[in-house]
VOBA-1610 file (N, C-alpha, C; in pm, whole numbers, padded with zeros to 5 digits, always signed):
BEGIN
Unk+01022+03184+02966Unk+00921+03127+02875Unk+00987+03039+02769Unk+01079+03072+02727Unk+01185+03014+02666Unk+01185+02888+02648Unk+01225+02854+02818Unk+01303+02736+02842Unk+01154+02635+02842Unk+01021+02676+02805Unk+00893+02636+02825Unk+00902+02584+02722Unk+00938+02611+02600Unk+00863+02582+02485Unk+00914+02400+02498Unk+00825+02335+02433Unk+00854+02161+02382Unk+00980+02180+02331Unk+01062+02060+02309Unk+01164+01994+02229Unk+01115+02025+02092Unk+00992+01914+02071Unk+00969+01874+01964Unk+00895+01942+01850Unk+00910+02051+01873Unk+00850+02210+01821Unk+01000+02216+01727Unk+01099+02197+01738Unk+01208+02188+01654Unk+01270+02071+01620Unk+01173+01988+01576Unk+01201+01862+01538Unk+01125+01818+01398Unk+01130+01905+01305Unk+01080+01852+01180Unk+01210+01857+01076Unk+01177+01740+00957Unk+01282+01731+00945Unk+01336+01597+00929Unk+01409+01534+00855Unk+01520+01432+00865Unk+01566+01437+00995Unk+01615+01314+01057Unk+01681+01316+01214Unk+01833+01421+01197Unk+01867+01384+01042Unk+01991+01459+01049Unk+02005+01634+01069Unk+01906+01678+01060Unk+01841+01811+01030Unk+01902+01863+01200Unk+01962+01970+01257Unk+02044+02017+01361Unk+02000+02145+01323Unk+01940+02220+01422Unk+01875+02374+01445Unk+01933+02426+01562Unk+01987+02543+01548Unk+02063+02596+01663Unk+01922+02728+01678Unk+01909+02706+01801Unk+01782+02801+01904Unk+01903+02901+01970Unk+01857+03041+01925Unk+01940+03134+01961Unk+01853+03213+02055Unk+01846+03252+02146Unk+01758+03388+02268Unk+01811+03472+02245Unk+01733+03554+02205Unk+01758+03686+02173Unk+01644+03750+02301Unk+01677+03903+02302Unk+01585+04016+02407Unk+01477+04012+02362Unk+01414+03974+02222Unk+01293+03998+02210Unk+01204+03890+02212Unk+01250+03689+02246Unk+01210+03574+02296Unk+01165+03574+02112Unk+01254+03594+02068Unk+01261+03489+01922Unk+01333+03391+01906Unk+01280+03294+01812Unk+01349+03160+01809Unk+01306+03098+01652Unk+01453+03152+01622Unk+01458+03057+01456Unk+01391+02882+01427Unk+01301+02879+01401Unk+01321+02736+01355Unk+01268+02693+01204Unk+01401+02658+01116Unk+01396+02664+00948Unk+01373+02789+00936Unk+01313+02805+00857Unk+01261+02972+00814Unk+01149+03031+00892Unk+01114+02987+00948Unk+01022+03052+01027Unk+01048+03080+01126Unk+00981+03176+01195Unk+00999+03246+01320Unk+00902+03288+01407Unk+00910+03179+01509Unk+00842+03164+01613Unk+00848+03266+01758Unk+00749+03325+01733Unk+00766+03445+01874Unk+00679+03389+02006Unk+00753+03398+02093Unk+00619+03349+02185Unk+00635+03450+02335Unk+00509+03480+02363Unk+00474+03541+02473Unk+00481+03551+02564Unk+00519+03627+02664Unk+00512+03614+02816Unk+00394+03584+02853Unk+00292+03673+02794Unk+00179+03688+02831Unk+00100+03541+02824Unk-00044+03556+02942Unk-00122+03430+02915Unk-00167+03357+02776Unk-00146+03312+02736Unk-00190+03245+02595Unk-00329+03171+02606Unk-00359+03192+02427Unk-00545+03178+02489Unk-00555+03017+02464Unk-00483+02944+02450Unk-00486+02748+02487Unk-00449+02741+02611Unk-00487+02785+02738Unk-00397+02781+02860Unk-00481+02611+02932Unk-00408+02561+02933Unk-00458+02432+03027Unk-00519+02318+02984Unk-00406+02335+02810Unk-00443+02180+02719Unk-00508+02061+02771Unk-00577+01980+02723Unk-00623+01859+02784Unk-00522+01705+02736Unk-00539+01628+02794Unk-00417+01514+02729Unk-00251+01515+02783Unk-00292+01649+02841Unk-00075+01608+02899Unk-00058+01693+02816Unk-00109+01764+02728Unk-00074+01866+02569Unk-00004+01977+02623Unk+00127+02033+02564Unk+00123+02143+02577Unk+00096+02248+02443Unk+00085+02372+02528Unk+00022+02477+02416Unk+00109+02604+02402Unk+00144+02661+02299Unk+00209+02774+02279Unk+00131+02862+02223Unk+00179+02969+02219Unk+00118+03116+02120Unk+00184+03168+02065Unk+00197+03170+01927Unk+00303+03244+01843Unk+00210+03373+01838Unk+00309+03453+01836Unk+00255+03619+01861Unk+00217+03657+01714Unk+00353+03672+01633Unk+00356+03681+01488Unk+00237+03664+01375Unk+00252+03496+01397Unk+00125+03441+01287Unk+00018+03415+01397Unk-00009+03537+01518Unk-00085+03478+01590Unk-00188+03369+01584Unk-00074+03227+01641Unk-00156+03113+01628Unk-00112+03006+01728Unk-00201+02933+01767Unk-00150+02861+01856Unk-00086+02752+01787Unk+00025+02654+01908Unk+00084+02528+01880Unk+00032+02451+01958Unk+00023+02367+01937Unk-00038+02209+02008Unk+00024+02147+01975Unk+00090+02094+02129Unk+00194+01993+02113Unk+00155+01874+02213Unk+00103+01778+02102Unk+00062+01634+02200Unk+00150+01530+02217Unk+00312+01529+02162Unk+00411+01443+02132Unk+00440+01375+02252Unk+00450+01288+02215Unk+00450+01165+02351Unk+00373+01144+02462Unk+00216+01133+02466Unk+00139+01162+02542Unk+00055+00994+02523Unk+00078+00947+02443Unk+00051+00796+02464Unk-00105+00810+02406Unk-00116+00912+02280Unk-00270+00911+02229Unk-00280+00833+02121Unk-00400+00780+02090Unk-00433+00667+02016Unk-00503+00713+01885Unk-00521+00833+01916Unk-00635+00885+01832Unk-00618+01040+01807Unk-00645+01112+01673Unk-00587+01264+01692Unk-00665+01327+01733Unk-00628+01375+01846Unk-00770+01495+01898Unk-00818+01581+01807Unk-00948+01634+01858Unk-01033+01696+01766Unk-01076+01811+01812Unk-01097+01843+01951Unk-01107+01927+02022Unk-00976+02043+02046Unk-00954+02113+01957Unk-00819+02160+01954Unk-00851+02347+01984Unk-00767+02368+02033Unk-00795+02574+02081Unk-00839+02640+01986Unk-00876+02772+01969Unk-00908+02847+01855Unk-00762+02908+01804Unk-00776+02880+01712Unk-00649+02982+01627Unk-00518+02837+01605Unk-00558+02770+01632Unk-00430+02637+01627Unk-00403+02605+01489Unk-00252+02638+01445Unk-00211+02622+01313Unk-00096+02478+01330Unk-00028+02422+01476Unk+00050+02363+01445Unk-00033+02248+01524Unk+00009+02142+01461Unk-00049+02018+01581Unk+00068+01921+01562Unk+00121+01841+01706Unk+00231+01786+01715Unk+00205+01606+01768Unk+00213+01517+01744Unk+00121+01432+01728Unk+00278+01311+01737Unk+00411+01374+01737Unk+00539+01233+01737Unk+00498+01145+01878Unk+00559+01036+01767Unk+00568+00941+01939Unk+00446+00904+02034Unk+00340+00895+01952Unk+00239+00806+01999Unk+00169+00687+01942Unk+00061+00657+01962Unk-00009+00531+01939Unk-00081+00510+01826Unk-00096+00625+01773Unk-00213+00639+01689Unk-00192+00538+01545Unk-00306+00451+01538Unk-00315+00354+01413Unk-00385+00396+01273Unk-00483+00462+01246Unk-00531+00499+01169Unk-00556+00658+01123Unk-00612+00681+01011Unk-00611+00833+00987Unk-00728+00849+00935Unk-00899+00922+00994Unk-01005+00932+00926Unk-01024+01057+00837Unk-01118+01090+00833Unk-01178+01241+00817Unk-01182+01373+00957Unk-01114+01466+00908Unk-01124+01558+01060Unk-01162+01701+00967Unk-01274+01702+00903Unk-01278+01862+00859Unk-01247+01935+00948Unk-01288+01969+01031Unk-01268+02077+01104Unk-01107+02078+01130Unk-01041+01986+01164Unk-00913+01985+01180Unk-00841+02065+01090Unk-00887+01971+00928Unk-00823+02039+00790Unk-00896+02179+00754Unk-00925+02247+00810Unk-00966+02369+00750Unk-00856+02447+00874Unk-00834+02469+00957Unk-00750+02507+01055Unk-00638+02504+01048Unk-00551+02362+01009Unk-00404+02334+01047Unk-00371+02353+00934Unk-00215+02408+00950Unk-00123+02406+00820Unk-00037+02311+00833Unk-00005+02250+00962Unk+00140+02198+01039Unk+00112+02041+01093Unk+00146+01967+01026Unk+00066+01793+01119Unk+00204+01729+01109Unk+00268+01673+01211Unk+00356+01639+01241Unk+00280+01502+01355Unk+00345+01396+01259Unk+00251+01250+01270Unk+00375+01142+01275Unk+00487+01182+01290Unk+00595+01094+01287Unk+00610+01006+01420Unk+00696+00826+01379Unk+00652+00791+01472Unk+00595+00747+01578Unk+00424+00702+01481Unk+00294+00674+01537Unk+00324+00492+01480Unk+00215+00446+01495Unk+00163+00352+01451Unk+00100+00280+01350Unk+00104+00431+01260Unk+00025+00416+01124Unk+00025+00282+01030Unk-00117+00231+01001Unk-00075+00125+00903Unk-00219+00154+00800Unk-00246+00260+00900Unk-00386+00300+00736Unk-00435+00423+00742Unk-00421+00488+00580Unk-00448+00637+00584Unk-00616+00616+00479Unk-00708+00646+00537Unk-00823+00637+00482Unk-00820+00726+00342Unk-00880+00704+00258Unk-00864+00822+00145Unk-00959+00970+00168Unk-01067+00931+00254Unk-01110+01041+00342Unk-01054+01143+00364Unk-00926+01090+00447Unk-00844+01165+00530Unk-00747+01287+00374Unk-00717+01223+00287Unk-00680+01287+00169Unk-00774+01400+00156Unk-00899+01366+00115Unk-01005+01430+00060Unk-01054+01574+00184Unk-01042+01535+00283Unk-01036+01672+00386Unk-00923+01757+00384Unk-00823+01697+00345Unk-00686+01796+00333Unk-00668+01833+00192Unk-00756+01806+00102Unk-00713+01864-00064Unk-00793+01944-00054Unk-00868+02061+00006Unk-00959+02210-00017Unk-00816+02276+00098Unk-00772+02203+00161Unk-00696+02280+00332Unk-00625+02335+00282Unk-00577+02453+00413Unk-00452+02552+00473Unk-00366+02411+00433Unk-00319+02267+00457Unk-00195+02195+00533Unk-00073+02239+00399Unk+00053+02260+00481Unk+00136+02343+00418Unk+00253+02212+00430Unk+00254+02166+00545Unk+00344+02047+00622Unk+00264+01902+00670Unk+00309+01793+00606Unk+00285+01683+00666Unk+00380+01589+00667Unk+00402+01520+00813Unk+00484+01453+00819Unk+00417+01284+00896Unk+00474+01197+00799Unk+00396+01068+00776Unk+00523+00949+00833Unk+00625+01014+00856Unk+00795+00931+00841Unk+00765+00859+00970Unk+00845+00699+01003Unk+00875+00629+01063Unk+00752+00568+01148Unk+00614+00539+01029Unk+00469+00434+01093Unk+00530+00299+01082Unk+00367+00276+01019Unk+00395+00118+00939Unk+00336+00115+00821Unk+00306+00201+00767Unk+00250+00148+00626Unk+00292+00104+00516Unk+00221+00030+00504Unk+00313-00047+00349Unk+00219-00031+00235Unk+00194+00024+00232Unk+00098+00099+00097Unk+00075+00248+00095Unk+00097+00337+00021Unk+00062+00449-00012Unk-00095+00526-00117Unk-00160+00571-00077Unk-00278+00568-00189Unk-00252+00701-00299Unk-00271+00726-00409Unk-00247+00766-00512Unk-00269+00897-00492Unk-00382+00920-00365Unk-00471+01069-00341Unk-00377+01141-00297Unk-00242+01090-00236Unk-00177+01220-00180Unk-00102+01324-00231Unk-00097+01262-00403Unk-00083+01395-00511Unk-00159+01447-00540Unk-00304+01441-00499Unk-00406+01528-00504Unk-00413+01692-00420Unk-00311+01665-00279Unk-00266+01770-00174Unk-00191+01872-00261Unk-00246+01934-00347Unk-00165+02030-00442Unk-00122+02168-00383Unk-00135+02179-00261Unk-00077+02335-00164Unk+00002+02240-00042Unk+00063+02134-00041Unk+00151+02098+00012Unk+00280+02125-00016Unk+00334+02155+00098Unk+00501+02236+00007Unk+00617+02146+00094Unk+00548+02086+00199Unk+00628+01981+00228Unk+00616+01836+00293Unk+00630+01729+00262Unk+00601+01570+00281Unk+00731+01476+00316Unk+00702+01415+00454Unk+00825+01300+00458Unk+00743+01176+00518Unk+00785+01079+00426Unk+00747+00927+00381Unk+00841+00819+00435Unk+00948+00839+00470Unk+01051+00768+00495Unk+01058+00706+00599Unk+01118+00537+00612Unk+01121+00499+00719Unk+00963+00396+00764Unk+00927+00380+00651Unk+00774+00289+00666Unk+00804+00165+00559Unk+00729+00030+00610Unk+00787-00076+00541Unk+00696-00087+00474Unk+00746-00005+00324Unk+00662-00029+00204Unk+00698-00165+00126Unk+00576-00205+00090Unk+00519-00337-00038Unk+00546-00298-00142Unk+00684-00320-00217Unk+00699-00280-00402Unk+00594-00366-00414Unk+00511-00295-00529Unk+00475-00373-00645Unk+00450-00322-00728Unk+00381-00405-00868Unk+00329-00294-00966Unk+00245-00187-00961Unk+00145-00186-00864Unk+00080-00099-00825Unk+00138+00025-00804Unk+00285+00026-00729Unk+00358+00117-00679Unk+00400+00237-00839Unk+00382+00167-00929Unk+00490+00212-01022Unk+00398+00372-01013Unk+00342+00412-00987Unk+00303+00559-00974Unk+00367+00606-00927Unk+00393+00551-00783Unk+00502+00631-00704Unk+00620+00631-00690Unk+00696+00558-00785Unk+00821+00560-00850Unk+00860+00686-00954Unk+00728+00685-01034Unk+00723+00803-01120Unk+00679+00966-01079Unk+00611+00921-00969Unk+00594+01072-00863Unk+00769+01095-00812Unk+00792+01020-00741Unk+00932+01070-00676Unk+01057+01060-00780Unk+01048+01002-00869Unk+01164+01081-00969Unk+01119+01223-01102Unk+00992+01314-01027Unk+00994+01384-01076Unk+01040+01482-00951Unk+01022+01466-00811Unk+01123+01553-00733Unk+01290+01549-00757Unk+01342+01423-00815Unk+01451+01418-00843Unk+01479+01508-00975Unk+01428+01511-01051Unk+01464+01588-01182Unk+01398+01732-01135Unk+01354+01781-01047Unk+01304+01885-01024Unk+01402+01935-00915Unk+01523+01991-00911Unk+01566+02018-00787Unk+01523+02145-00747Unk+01454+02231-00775Unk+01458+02350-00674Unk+01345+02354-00630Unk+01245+02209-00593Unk+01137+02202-00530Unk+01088+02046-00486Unk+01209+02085-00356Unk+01086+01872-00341Unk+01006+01910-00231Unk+00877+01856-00270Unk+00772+01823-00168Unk+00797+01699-00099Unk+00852+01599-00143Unk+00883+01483-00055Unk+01032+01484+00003Unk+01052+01546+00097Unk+01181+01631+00164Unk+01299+01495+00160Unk+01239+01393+00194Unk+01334+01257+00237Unk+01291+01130+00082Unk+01310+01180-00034Unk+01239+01083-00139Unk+01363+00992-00159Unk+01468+00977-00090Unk+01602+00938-00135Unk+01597+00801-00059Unk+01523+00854+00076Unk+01520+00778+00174Unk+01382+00648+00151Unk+01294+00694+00084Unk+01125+00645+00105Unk+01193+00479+00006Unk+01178+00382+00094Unk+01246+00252+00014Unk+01139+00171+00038Unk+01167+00038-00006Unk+01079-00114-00005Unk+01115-00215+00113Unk+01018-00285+00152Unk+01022-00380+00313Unk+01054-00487+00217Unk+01007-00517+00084Unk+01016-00649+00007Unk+01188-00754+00075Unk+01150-00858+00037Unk+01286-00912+00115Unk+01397-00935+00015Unk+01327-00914-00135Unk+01450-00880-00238Unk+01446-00771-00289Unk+01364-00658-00231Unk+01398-00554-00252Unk+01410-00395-00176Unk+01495-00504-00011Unk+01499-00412+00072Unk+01580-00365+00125Unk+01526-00197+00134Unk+01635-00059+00142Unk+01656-00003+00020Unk+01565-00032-00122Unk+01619+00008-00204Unk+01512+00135-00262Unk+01562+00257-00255Unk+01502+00323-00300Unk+01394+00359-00365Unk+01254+00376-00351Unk+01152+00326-00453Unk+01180+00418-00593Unk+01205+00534-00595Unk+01236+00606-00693Unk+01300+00537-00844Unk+01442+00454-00742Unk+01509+00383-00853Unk+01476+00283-00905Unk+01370+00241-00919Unk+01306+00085-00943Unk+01211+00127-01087Unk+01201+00027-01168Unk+01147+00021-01320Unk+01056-00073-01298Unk+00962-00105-01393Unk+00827-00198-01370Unk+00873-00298-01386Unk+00997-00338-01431Unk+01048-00484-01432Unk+01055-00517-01268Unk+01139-00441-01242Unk+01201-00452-01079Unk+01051-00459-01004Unk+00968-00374-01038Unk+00799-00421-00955Unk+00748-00475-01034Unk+00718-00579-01110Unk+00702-00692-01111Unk+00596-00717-01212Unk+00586-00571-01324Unk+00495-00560-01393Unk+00552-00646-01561Unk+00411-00624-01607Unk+00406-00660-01765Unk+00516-00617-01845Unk+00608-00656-01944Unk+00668-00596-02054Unk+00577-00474-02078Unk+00627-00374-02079Unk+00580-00231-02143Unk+00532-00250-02270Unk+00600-00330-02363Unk+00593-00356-02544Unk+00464-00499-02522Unk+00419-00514-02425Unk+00316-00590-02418Unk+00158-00526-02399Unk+00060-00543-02499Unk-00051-00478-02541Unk-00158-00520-02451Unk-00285-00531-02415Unk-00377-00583-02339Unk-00394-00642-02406Unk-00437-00711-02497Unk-00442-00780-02608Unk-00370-00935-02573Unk-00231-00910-02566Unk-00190-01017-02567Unk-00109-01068-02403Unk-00220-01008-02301Unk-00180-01001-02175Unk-00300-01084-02140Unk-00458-01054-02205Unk-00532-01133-02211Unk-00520-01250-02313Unk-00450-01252-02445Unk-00401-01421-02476Unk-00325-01496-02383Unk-00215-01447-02359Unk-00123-01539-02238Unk-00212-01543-02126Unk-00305-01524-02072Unk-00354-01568-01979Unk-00465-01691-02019Unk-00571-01653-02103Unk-00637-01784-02150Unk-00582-01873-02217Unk-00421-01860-02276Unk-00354-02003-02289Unk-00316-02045-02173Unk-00306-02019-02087Unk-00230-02049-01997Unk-00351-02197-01919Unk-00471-02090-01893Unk-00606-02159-01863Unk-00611-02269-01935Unk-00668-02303-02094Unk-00649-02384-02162Unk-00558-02477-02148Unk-00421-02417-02122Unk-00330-02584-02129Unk-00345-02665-02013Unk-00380-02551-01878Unk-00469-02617-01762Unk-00546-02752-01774Unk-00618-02680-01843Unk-00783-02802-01863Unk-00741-02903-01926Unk-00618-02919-02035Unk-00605-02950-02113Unk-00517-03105-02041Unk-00419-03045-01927Unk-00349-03124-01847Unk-00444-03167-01706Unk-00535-03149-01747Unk-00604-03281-01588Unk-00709-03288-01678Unk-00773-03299-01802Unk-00845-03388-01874Unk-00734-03527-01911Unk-00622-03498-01940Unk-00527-03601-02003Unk-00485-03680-01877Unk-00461-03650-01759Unk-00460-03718-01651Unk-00594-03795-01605Unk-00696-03716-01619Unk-00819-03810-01616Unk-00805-03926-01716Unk-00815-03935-01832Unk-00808-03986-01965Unk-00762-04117-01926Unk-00608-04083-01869Unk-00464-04189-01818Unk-00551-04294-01785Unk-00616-04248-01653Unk-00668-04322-01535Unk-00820-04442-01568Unk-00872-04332-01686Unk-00995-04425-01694Unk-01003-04455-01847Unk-00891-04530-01853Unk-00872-04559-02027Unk-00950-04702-02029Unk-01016-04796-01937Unk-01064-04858-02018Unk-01223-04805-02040Unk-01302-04719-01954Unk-01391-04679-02000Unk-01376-04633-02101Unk-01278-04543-02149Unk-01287-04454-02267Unk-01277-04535-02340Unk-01250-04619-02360Unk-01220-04772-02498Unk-01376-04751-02513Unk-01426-04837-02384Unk-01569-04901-02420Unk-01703-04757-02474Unk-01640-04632-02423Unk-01706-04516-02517Unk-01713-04507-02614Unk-01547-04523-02707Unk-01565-04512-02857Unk-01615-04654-02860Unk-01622-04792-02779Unk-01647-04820-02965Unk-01806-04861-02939Unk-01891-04855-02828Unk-02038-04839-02828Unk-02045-04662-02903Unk-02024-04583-02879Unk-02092-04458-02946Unk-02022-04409-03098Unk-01893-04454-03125Unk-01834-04450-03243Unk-01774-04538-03314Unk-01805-04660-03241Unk-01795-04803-03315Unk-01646-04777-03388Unk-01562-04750-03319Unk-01419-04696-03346Unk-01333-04838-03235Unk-01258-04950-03288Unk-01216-05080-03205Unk-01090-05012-03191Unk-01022-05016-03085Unk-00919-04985-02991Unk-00838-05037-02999Unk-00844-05175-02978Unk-00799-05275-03020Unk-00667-05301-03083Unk-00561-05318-03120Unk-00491-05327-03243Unk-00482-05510-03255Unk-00521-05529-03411Unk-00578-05653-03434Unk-00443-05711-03561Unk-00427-05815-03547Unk-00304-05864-03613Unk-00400-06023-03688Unk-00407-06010-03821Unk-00425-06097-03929Unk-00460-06250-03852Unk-00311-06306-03856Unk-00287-06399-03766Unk-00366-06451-03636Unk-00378-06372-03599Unk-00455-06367-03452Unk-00607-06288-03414Unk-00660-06284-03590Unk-00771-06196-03567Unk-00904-06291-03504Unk-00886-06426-03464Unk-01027-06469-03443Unk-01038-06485-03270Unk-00876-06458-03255Unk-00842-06491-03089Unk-00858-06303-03007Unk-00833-06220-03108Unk-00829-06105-03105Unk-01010-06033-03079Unk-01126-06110-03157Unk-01210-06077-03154Unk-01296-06156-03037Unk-01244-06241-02995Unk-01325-06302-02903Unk-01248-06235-02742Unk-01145-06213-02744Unk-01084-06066-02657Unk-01215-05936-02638Unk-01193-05883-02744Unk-01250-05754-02750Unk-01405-05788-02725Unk-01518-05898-02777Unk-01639-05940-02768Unk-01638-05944-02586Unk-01562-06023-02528Unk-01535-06020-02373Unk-01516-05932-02322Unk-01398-05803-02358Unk-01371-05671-02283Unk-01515-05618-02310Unk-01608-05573-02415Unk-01727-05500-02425Unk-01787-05560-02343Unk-01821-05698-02347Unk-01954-05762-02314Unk-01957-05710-02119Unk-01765-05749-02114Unk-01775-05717-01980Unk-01808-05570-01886Unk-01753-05454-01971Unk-01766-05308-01940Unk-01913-05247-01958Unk-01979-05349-02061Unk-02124-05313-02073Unk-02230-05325-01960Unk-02196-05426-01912Unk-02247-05516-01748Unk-02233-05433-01692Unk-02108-05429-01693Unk-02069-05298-01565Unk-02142-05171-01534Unk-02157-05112-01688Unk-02208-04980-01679Unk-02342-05030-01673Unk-02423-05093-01704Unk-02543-05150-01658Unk-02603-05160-01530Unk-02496-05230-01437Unk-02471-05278-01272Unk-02478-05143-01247Unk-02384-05039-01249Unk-02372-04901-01212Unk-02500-04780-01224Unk-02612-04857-01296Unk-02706-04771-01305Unk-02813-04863-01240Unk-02793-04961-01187Unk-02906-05042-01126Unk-02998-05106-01221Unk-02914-05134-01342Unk-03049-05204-01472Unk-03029-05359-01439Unk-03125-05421-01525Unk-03115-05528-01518Unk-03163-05559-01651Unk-03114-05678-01697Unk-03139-05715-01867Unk-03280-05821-01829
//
């Protein structure tokens, strides 16, 4: 029966993680601290669906479900009575919904490996009342994390690592979540937090833990809302300010003939000497821009 059980039943864990499976007379088998007994006898998952195989731990009489590498797209739902472990490496699966029934059952989700590039917050919200004791999330695709998964407050263990996360400011939560496992050593829930880094292309492989809101890309800290909303409406303002003056450039002789029909303000610069040659200039530039704007509205004098 032994030689029955899956591989991947002793595969949680960092890759570096090495478990020596000892047979003993009574078909026990160490794996981490726990201790997995399994039966000669018929087990009540007999004839999984999916390619699945199924175990029976005698002990915590409960079943294992092991669907690892079975090419599923989707986490089954239809699972045996008494099933505490579900094994899920090395398949297809893209998304993560709501599975109450799942989360009231499992302690054990081992999800490494998949395809992941979206964890619904749903899927949070069914596992924050749950048994889940173990989740393992390491080597998808996601590049975002949602805030809810510190909400999983009876989680005692989490690995993140190995997914091409998006620094940004947004992140800075979870910079400040995982350097409180660092200052906490005699309890990490995020087993691999050393490992959990950034896809960014200047900031990749680098630890998210070790990164400050400068490094993600946030506001000066000593900067108030206050003056996060001034620097932004100056910013607007000098906007408007630079393609009114480019307009301006372009249609400077209308703007002449504006001021000096509506503010009788002459444009002009007029020199003593030359003031009678100067005014019969300017009498011509009006007389002519006046026509114009005349012509342009279809009048006629």
């Amino acid at each position: 029966m032994l030689s029955q059980v899956h591989a991947s039943v002793f595969q949680w864990g960092p890759k570096s993680t090495k478990l020596n499976i000892v047979r003993r007379p009574e078909h026990h088998v160490n794996c981490f601290f726990f201790v997995l007994t399994f039966s000669d006898e018929p087990v009540l998952c007999s004839n999984p669906p999916n390619k699945c195989l199924c175990h029976y731990d005698i002990q915590s009489k409960a079943n294992i479900y092991d669907c690892s590498s079975t090419k599923l797209s989707q986490v089954p739902t239809s699972l045996p009575n008494r099933t505490k472990w579900l094994l899920l490496k090395n398949n297809r699966i893209k998304f993560l919904y709501s599975y109450p029934d799942l989360s009231e059952r499992l302690k054990y989700w081992n999800l490494r490996n998949n395809s992941i590039s979206r964890i619904f917050d749903k899927f949070y919200n069914s596992l924050k009342e749950s048994q889940v004791k173990w989740l393992d999330l390491a080597e998808n695709k996601m590049e975002t994390i949602s805030m809810k998964i510190m909400e999983l407050k009876g989680l005692e263990r989490l690995w993140l690592s190995e997914n091409p996360l998006f620094c940004t400011c947004e992140m800075t939560w979870m910079t400040n979540w995982l350097n409180n496992f660092l200052l906490s050593l005699d309890k990490h829930v995020v087993e691999d937090f050393w490992n959990v880094t950034c896809s960014n292309s200047h900031m990749h492989g680098v630890p998210i833990f070790s990164l400050s809101k400068v490094d993600l890309g946030c506001f000066p800290s000593t900067w108030t809302t206050g003056q996060k909303i001034a620097v932004s409406l100056g910013a607007v303002v000098a906007l408007i300010l630079i393609v009114l003056g480019v307009f301006l450039a372009k249609r400077s002789r209308e703007v002449k003939f504006i001021f000096y029909y509506y503010l009788k303000i002459d444009t002009i610069p007029r020199d003593d000497k030359t003031e009678d040659l100067q005014n019969k200039e300017y009498d011509a530039f009006f007389c002519y821009w006046y026509v114009f704007a005349l012509s342009s509205l279809n009048l006629t004098f």
